[in-house]
C-alpha positions as a printed NumPy array, in Angstrom:
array([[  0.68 , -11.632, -11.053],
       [  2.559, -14.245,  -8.716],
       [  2.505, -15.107,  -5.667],
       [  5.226, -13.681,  -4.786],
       [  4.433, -10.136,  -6.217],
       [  1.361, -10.223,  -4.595],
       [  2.809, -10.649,  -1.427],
       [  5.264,  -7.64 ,  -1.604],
       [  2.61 ,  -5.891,  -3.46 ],
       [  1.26 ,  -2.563,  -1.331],
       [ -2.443,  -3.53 ,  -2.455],
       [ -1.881,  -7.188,  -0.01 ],
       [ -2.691,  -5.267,   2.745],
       [ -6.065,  -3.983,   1.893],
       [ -7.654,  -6.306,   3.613],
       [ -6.314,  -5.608,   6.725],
       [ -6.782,  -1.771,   6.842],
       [-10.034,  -2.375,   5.827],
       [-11.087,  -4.569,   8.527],
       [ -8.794,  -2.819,  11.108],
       [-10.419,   0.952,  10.139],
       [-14.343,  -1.305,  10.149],
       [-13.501,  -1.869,  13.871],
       [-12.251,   1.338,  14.831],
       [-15.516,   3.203,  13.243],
       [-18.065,   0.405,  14.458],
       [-16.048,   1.075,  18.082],
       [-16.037,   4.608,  18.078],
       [-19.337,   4.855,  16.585],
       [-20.776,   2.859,  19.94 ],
       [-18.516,   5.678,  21.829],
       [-20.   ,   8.623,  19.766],
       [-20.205,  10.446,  23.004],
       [-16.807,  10.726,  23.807],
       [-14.985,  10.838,  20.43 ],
       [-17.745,  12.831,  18.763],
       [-19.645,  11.963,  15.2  ],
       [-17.176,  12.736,  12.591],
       [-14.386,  10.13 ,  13.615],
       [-16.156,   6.911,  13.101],
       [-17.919,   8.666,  10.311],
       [-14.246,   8.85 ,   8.726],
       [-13.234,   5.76 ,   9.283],
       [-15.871,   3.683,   8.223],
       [-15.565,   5.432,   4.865],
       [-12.039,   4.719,   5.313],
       [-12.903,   0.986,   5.312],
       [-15.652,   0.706,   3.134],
       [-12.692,   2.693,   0.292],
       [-10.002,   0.141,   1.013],
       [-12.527,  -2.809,   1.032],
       [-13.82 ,  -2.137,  -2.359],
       [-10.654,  -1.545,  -3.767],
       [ -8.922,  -4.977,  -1.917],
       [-12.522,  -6.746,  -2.991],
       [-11.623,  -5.571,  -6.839],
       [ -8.3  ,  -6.64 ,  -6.688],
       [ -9.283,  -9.495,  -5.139],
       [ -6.711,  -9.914,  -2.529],
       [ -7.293, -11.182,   1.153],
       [-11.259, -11.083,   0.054],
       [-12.48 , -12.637,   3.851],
       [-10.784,  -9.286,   5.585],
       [-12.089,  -7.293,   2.71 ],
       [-15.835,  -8.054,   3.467],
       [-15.998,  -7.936,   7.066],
       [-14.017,  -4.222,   6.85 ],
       [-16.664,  -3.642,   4.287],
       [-19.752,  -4.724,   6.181],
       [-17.736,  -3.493,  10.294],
       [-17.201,  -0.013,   7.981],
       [-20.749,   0.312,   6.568],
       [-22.549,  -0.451,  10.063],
       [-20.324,   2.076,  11.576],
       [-21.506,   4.323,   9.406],
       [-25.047,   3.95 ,   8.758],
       [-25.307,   4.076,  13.262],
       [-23.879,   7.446,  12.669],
       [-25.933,   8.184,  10.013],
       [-29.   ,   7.048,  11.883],
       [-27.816,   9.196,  15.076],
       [-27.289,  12.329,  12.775],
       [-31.156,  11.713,  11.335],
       [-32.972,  11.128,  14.963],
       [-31.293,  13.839,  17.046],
       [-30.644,  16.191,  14.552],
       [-26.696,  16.267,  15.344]])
């Protein structure tokens, strides 16, 4: 593929909705009191989907990891909520 394809390409921006949806969940998952525990619980499995698939097409790989890794906190604090108080 070219660069020029890649730009225009729908899978370019990957990357970004990864690491956009990582900081939303790792957010809302520090506000689990007022947004309750299935929203960040969504969106970090949101992010952690679209970094995978950006990290396998290997586009905009940077933005890919730290959606992966802001994703995958958010949702192992809701996890770890959800297994100490019994949500």
């Amino acid at each position: 593929m070219t660069a020029p394809e890649q730009a225009d390409s729908p899978a370019s921006l990957y990357g970004i909705a990864s690491l956009v949806l990582g900081l939303m969940a790792l957010l809302t998952a520090v506000l689990v009191n007022y947004v309750g525990i299935a929203f960040p619980l969504l969106l970090g499995c949101l992010a952690v989907t679209f970094a995978v698939l950006g990290l396998t097409k290997r586009l905009s790989r940077g933005r890919c990891i730290v959606g992966l890794v802001t994703g995958g906190f958010g949702v192992l604090y809701c996890a770890f909520l959800l297994a100490t108080f019994g949500g």
